[in-house]
C-alpha positions in Angstrom: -37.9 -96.3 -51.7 -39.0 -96.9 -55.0 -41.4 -99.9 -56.6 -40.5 -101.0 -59.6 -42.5 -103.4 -62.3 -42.3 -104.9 -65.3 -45.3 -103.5 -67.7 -44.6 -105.5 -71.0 -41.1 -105.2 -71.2 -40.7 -101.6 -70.4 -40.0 -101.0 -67.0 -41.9 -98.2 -65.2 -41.8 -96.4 -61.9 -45.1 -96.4 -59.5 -45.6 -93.7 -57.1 -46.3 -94.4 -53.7 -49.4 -93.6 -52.8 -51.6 -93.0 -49.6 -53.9 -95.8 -48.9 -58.0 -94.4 -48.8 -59.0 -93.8 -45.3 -61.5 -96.4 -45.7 -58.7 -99.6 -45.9 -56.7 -97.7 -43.2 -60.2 -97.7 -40.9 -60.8 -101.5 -42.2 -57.0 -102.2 -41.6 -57.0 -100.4 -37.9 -60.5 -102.2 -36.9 -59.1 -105.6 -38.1 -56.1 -105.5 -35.5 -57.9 -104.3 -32.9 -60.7 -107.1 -33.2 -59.5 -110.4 -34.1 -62.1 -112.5 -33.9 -66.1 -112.8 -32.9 -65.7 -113.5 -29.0 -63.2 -110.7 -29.0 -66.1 -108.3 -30.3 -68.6 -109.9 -27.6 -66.3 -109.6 -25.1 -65.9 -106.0 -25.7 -69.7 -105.3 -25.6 -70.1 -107.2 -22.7 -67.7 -105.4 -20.7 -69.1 -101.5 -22.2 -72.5 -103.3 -20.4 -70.6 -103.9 -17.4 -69.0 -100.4 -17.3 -72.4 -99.1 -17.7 -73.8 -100.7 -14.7 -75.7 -103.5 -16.2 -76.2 -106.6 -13.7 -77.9 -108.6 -16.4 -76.2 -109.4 -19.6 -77.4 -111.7 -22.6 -75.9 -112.3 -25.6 -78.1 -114.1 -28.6 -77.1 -115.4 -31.7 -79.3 -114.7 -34.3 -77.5 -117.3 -36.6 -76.0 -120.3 -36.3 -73.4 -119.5 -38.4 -72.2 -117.2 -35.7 -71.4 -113.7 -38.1 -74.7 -112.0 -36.8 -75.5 -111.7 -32.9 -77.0 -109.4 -29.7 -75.7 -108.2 -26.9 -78.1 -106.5 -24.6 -78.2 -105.4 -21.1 -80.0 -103.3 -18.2 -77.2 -100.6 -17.9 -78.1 -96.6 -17.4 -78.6 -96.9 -21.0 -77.5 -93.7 -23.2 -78.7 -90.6 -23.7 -80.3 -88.5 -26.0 -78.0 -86.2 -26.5 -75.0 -88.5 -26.4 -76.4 -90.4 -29.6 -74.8 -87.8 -32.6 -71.1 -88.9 -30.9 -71.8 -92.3 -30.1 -69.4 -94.3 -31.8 -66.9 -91.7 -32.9 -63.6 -92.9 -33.2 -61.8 -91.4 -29.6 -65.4 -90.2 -28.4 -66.0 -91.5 -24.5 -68.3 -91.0 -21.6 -65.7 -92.4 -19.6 -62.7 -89.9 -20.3 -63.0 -88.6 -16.2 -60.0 -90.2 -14.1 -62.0 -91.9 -11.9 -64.0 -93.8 -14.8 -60.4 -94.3 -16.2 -59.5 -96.2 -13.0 -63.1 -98.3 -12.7 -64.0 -98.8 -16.6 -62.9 -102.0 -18.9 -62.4 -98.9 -21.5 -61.8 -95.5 -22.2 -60.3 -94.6 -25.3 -63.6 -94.5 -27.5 -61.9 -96.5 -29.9 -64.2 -100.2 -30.1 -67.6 -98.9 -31.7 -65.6 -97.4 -34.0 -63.8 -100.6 -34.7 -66.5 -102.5 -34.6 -68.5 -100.4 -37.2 -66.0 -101.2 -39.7 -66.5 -104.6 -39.5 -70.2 -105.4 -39.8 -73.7 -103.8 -40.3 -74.1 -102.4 -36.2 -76.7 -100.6 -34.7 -77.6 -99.6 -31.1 -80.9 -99.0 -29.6 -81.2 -97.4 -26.1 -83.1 -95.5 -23.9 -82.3 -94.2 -20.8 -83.5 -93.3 -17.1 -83.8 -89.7 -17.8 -86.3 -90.0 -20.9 -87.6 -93.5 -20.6 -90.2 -93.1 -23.2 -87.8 -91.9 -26.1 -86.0 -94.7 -27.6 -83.4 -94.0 -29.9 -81.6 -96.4 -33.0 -78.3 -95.4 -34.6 -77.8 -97.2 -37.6 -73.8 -96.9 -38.2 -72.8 -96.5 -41.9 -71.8 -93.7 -44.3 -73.2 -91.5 -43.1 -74.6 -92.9 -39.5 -78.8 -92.1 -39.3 -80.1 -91.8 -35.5 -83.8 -92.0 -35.3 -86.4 -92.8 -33.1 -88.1 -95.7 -33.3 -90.4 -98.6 -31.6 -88.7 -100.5 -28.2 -86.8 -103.7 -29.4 -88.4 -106.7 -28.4 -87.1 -106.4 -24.7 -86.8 -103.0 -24.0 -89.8 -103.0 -21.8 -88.1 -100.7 -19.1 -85.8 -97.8 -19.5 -81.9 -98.0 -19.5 -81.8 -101.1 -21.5 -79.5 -101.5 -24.4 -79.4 -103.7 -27.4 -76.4 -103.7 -30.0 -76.7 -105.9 -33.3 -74.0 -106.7 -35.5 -74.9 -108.0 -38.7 -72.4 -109.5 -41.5 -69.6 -109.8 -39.0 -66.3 -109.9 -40.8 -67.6 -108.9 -44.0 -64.6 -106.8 -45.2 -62.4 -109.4 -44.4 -63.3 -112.6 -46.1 -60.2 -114.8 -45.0 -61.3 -114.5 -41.5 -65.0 -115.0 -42.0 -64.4 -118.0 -44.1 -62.7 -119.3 -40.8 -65.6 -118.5 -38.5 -67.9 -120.1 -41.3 -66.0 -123.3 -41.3 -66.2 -123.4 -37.6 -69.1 -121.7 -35.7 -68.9 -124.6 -32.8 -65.2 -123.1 -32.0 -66.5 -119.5 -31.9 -69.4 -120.6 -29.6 -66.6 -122.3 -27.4 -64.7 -119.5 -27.1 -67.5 -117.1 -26.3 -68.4 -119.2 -23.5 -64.8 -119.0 -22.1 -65.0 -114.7 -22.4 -68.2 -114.9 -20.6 -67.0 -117.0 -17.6 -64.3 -115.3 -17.1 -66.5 -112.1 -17.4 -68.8 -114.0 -14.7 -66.0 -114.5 -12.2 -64.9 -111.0 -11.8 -68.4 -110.2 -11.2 -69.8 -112.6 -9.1 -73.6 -110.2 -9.3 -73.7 -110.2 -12.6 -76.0 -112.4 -14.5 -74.8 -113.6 -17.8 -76.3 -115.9 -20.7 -76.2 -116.9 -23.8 -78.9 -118.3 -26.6 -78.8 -119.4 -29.8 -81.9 -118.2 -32.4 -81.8 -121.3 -34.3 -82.4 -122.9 -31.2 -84.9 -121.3 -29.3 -85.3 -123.5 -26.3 -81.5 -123.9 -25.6 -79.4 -121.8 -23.7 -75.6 -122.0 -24.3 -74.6 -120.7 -21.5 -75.8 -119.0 -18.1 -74.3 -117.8 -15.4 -77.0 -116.8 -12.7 -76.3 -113.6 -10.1 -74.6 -114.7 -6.9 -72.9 -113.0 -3.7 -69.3 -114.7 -3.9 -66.6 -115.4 -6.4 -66.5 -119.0 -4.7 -70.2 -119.3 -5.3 -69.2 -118.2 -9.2 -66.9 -120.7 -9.3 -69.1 -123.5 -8.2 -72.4 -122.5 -11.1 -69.3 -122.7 -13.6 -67.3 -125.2 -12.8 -68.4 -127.4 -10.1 -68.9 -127.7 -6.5 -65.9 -129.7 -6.2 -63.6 -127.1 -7.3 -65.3 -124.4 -5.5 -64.6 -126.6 -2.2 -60.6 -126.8 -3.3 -60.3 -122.9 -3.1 -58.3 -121.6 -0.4 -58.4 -117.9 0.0 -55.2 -115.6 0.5 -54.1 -112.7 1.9 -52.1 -110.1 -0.6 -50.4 -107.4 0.4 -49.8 -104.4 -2.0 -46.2 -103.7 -0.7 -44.6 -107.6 -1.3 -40.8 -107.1 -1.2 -39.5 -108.6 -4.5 -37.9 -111.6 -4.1 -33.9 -111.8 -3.7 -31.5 -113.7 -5.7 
């Protein structure tokens, strides 16, 4: 297939060309992460595939592009901090984590790198006093550094993305226009979150408002009890449980 233009009045031929790996990155991470919640969402469940039973996420701006999402996970490694973020690198790539884990296919960091200024700060269990920082960019610099604010015990994890969106103006001018709608929607990825794990305690805070709390989710024992602390007692009361069976015949007809 050829392109052709008009250049003056003479008519020329262009060449296709490859696009630079960078717009093909941008291009890849913009499909796979449509929006703000998605990108929380995503974090949220890595904390939940990591163990965490406490997950908060805090916006650090009211407009919404810059946030953190930290957790009490097993935290991650020394030595898993040079692949950490490498497109199609995993810790979960056994088939057992495959069956258990929200994700496997190392793609999301990746992603998620491509949209915004991240970093991640960690230690874990194994070498609680070695905190580490890896600062994603061209190239990514891993050092070790001072414990974040609230990493006061070992295995905790804090990601911040700065600049959300940047490379893709159209859809930050949306979030900008409406950071009340993005704060919305987190709070529905986090309940859901909340329900299919009743022990896990989630929140979120705003920055620019210190004393608020958007959204919290305490630890409980039941999904019913889940249920209740998000929606109400009364709806909690109008659940009736079932009985599924694996092996339902499909219906006839």
């Amino acid at each position: 297939v050829l392109l052709r233009c008009m250049v003056g009045r003479s008519l020329s031929i262009m060449s296709i060309m490859k696009l630079p790996e960078e717009v093909c990155s941008t291009l890849q991470s913009t499909a796979a992460i449509l929006s703000v919640p998605d990108a929380i969402e995503e974090l949220a469940k890595n904390s939940l595939d990591s163990g965490a039973t406490e997950v908060e996420v805090r916006f650090l701006s009211c407009t919404t592009l810059a946030f953190e999402v930290q957790d009490n996970g097993s935290g991650i490694r020394v030595e898993d901090f040079a692949l950490l973020g490498e497109r199609y690198a995993t810790s979960k790539i056994s088939s057992e984590l495959r069956k258990s884990c929200y994700g496997y296919r190392g793609e999301f960091l990746c992603n998620l790198a491509q949209l915004c200024c991240l970093t991640v700060q960690s230690c874990s269990a194994e070498t609680p006093t070695v905190v580490l920082k890896k600062i994603f960019g061209k190239p990514s610099v891993v050092q070790r550094c001072a414990p974040h604010r609230n990493l006061h015990h070992s295995g905790l994890t804090v990601v911040t993305v700065r600049e959300m969106l940047s490379g893709v103006p159209v859809r930050k001018s949306q979030v900008l226009m409406d950071p009340s709608g993005v704060i919305e929607a987190t709070k529905k990825c986090l309940a859901y979150l909340g329900l299919a794990h009743p022990p896990v305690r989630l929140r979120m805070s705003m920055a620019c408002e210190p004393q608020s709390t958007t959204f919290h989710k305490p630890a409980v024992r039941s999904l019913r009890e889940a249920v209740a602390v998000l929606y109400g007692t009364r709806v909690a009361r109008s659940l009736r449980s079932i009985r599924s069976c694996e092996s339902l015949s499909p219906p006839h007809g």
